[in-house]
PASEBA-1860 file (N, C-alpha, C; in nm, 3 decimals):
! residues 165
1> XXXXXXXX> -1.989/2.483/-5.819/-2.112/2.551/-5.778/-2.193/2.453/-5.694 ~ -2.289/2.474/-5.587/-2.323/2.435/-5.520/-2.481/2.474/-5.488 ~ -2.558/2.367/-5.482/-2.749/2.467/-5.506/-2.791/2.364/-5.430 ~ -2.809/2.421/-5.286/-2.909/2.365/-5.153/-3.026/2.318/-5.247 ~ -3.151/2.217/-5.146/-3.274/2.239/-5.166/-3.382/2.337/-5.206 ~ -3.321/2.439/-5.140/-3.371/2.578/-5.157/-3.357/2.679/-5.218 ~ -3.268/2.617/-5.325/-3.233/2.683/-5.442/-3.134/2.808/-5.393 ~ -3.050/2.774/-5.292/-2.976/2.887/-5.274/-2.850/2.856/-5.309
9> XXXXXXXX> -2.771/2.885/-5.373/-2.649/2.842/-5.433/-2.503/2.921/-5.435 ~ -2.405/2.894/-5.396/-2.290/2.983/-5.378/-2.113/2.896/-5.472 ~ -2.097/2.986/-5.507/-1.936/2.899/-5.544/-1.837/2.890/-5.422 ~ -1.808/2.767/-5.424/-1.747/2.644/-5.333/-1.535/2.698/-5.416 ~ -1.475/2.759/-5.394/-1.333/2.777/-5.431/-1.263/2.761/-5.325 ~ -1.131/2.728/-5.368/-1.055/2.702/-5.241/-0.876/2.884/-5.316 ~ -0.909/2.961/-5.232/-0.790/3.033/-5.300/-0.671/3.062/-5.161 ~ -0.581/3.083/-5.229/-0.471/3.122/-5.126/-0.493/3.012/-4.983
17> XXXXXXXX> -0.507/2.867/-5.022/-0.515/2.793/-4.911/-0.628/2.851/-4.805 ~ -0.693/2.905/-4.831/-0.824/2.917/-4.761/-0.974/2.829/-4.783 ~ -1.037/2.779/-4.748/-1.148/2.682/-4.797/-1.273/2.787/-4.740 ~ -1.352/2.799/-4.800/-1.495/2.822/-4.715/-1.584/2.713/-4.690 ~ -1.636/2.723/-4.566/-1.722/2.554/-4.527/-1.841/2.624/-4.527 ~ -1.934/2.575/-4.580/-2.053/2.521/-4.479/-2.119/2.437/-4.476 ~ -2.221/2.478/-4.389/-2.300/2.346/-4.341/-2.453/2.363/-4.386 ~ -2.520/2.243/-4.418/-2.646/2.240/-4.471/-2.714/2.180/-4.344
25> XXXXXXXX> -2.844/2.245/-4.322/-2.903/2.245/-4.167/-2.993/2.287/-4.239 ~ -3.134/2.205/-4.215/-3.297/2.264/-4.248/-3.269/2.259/-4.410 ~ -3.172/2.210/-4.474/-3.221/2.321/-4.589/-3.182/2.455/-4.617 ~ -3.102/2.473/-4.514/-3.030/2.641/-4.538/-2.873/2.591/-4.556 ~ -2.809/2.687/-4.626/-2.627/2.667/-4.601/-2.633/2.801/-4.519 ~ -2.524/2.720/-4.392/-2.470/2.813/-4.293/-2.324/2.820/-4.295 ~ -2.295/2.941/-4.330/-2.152/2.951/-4.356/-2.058/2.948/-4.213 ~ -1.991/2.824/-4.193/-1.875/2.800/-4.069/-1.807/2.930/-4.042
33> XXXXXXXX> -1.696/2.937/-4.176/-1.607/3.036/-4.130/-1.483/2.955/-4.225 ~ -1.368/3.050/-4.223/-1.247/2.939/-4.305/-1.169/2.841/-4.280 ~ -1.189/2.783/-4.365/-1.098/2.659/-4.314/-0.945/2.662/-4.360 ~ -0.847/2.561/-4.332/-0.683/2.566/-4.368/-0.644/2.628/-4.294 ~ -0.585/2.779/-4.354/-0.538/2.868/-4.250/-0.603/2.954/-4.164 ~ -0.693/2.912/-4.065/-0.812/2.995/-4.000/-0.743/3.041/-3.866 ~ -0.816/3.153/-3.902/-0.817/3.253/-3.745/-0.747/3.147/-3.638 ~ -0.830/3.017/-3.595/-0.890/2.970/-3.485/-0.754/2.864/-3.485
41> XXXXXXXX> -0.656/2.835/-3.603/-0.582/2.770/-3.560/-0.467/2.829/-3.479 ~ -0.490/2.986/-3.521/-0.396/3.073/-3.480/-0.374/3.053/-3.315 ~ -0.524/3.033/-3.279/-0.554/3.058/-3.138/-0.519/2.989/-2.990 ~ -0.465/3.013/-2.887/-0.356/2.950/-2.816/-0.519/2.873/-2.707 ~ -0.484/2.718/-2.732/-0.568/2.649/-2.633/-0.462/2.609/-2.523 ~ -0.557/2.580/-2.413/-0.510/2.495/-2.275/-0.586/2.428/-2.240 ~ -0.583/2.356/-2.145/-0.656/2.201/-2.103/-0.717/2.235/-1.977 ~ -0.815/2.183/-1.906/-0.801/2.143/-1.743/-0.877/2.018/-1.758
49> XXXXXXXX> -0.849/1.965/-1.684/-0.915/1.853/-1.596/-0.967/1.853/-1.471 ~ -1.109/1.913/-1.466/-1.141/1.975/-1.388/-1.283/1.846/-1.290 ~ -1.346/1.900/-1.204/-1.457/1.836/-1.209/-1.580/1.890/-1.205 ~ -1.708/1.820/-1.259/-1.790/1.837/-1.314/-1.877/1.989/-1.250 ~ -1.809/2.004/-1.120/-1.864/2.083/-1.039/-1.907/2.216/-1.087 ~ -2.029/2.266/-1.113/-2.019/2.412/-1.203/-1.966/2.540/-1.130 ~ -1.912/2.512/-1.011/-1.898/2.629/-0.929/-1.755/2.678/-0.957 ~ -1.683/2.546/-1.016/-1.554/2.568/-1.016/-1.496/2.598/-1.208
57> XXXXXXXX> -1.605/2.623/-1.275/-1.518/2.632/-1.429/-1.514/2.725/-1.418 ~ -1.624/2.851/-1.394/-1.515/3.002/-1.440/-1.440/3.049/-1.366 ~ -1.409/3.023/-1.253/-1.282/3.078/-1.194/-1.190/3.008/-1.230 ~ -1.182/2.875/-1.292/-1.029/2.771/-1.358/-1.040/2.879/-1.459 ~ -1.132/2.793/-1.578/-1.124/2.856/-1.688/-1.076/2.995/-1.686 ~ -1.116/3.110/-1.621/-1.062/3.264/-1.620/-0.885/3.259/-1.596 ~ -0.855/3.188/-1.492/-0.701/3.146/-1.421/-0.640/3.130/-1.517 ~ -0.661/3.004/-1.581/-0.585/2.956/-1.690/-0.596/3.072/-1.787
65> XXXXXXXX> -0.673/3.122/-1.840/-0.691/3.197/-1.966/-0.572/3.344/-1.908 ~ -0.548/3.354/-1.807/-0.535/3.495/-1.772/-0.424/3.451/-1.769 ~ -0.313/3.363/-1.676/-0.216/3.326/-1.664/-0.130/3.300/-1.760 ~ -0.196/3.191/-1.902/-0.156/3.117/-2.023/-0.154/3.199/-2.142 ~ -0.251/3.322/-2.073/-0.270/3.439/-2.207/-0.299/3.361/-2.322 ~ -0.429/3.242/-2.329/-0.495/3.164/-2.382/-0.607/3.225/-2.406 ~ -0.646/3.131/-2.578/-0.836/3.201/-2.619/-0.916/3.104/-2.571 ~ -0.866/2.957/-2.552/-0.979/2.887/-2.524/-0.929/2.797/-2.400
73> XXXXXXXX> -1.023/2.740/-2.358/-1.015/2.628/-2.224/-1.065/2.506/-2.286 ~ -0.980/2.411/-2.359/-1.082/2.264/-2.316/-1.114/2.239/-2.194 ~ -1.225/2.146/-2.162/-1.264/2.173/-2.049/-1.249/1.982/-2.030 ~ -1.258/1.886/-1.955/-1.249/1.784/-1.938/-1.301/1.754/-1.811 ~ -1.454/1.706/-1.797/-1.478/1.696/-1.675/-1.479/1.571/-1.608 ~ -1.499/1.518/-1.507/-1.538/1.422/-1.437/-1.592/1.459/-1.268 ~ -1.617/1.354/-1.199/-1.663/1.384/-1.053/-1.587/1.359/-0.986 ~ -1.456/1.438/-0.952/-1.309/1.441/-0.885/-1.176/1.383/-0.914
81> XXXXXXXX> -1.196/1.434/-1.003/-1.087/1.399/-1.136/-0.942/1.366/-1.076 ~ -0.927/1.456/-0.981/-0.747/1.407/-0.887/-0.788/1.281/-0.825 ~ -0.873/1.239/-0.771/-0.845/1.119/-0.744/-0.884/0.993/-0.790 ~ -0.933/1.030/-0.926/-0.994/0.908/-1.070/-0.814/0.861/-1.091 ~ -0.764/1.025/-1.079/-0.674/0.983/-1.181/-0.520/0.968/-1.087 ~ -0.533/1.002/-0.934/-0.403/0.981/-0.840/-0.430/0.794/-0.805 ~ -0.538/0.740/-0.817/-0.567/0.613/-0.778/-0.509/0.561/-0.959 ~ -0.578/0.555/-1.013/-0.560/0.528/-1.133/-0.624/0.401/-1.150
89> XXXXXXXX> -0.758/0.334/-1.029/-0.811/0.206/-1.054/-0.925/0.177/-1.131 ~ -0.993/0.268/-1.168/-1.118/0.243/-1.274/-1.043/0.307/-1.393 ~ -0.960/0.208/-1.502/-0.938/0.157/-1.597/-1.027/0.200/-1.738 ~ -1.159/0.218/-1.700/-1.243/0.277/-1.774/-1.237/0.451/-1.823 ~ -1.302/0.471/-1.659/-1.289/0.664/-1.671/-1.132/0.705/-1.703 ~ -1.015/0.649/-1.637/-0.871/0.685/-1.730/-0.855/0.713/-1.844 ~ -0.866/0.573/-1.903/-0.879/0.578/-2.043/-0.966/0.674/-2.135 ~ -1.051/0.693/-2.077/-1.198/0.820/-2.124/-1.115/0.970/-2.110
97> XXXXXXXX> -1.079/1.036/-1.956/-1.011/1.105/-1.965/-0.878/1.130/-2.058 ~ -0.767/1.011/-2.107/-0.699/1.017/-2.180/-0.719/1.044/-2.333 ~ -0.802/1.029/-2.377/-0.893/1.001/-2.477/-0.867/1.179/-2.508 ~ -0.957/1.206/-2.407/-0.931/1.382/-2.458/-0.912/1.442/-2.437 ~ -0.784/1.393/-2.369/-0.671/1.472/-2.357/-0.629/1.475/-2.442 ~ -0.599/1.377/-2.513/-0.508/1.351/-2.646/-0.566/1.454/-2.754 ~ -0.709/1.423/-2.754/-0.741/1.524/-2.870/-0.756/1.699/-2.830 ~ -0.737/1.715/-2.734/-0.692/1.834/-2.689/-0.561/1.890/-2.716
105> XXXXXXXX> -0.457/1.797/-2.671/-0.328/1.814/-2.678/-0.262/1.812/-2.843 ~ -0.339/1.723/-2.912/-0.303/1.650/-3.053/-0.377/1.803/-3.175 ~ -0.533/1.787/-3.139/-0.596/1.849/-3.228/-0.574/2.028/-3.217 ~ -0.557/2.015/-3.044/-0.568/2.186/-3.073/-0.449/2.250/-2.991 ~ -0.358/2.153/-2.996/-0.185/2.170/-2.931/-0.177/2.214/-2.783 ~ -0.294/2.204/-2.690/-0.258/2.243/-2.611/-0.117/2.215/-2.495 ~ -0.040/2.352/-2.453/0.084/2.240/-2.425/0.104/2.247/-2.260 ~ -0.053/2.289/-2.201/-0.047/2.305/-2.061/-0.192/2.260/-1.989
113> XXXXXXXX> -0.182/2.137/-1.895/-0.314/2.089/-1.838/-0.265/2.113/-1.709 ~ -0.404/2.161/-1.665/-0.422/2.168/-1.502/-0.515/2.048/-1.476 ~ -0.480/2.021/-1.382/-0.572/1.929/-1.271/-0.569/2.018/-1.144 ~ -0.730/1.986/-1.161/-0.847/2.057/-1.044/-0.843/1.942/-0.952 ~ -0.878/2.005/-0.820/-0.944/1.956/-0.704/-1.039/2.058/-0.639 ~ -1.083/2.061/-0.595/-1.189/2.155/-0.525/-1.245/2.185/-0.356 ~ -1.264/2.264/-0.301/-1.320/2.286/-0.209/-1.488/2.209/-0.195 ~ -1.534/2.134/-0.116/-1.663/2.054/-0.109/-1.730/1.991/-0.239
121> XXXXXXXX> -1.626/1.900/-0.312/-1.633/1.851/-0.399/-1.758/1.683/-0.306 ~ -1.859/1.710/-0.429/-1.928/1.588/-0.438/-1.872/1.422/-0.421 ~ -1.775/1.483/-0.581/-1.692/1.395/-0.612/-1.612/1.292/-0.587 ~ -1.519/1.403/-0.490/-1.428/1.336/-0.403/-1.424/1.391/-0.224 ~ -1.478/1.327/-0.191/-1.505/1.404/-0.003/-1.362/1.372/0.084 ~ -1.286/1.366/0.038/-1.173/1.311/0.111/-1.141/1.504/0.149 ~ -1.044/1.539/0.249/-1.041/1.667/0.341/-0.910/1.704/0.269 ~ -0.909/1.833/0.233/-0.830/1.916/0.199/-0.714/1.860/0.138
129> XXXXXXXX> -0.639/1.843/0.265/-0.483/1.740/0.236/-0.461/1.700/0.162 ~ -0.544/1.544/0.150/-0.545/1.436/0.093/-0.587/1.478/-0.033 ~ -0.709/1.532/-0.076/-0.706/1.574/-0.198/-0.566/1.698/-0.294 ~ -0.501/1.715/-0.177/-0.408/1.830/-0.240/-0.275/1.715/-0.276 ~ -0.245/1.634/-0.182/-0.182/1.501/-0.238/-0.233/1.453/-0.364 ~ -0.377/1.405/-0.377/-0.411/1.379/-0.461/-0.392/1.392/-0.562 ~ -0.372/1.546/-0.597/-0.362/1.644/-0.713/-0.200/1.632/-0.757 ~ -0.143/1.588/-0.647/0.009/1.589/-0.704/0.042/1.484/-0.754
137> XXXXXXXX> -0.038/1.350/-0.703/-0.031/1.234/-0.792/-0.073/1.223/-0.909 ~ -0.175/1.322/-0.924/-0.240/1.321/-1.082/-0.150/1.328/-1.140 ~ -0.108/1.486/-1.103/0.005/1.535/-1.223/0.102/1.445/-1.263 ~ 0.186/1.350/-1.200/0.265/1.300/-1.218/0.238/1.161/-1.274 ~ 0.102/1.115/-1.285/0.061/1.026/-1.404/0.040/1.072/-1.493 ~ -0.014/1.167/-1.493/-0.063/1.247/-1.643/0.035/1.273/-1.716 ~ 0.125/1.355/-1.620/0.299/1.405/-1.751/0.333/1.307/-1.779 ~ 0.316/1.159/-1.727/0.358/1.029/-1.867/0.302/1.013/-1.985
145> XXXXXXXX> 0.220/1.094/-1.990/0.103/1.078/-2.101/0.162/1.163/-2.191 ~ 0.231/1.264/-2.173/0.332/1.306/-2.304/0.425/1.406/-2.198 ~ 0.538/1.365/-2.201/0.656/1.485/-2.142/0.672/1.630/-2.164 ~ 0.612/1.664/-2.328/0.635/1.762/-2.349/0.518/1.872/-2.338 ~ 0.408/1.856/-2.224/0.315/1.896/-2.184/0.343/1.910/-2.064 ~ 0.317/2.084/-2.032/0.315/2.107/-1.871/0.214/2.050/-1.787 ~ 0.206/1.996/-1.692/0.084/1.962/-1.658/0.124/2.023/-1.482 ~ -0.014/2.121/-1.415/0.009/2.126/-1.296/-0.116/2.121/-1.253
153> XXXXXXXX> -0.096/2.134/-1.097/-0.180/2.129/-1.041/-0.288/2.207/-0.961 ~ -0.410/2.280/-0.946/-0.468/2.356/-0.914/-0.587/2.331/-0.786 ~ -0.616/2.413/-0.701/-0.710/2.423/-0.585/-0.818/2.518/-0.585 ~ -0.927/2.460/-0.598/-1.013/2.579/-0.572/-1.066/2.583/-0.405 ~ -1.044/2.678/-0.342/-1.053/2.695/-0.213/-1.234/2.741/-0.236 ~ -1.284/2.759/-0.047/-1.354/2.776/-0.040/-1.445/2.941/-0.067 ~ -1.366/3.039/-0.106/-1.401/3.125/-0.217/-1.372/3.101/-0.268 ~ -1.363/3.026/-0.362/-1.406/2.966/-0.540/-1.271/3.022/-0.579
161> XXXXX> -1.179/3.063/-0.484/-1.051/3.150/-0.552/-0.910/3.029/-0.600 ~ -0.870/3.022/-0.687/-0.768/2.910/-0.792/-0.609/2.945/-0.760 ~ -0.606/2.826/-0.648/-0.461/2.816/-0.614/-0.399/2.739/-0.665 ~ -0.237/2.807/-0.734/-0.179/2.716/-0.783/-0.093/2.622/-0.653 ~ -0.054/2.456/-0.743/0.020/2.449/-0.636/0.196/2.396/-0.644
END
């Protein structure tokens, strides 16, 4: 049994491998949802590595979801992520990006990352091409990062429209 501050109290059981969580906030219990075998592990994630750009997540995010017949998008941003990661010389942001990837890939199985480049990216101003090179170098550092992860590569053109490549 369990009795908040507020004298609100509920029984805490764990049955049929199900847990109920919650969380104590203000002084109130807010019930999460189940834990163990939950809905949400059921649920098919994917990755991008996108950049920070807001013009470009819901047309990835929608792509991927529609294509992958996925519930969720991790989202992984940076400020021109194909060429943080086709250079591979700041040692820092890599490692940061790898970071969560891993817990993307690890925690919520995703078994497919895109890498973004974009149309008038802040980020990276290098012209079309070169960034579409770019994007192919990503990929092919990144799939060292585990083999058994698709990893490709994506364009957002100048209608915001998501080319694969």
């Amino acid at each position: 049994m369990y009795v908040d501050n507020t004298g609100i109290s509920a029984e805490l059981t764990e049955s049929s491998c199900i847990l109920i969580s919650f969380n104590i906030y203000c002084g109130y219990m807010i019930f999460l949802g189940e834990g163990g075998s939950t809905m949400e592990n059921e649920k098919k994630f994917v990755t991008t590595i996108n950049c920070m750009d807001g013009r470009v997540q819901i047309p990835v995010n929608e792509y991927m979801m529609n294509k992958y017949q996925a519930d969720f998008v991790d989202t992984i941003t940076e400020a021109g992520p194909n060429k943080i990661l086709a250079e591979a010389e700041n040692d820092i942001l890599v490692e940061s990006i790898k970071a969560r990837y891993e817990v993307s890939t690890v925690k919520h199985d995703s078994k497919v990352v895109a890498i973004v480049g974009h149309y008038d990216c802040g980020g990276n101003t290098a012209e079309k091409e070169v960034q579409l090179q770019q994007i192919k170098e990503a990929c092919d550092n990144v799939q060292k990062w585990n083999e058994s992860v698709e990893v490709i590569g994506l364009w957002v053109d100048e209608t915001w429209a998501v080319n694969a490549l």
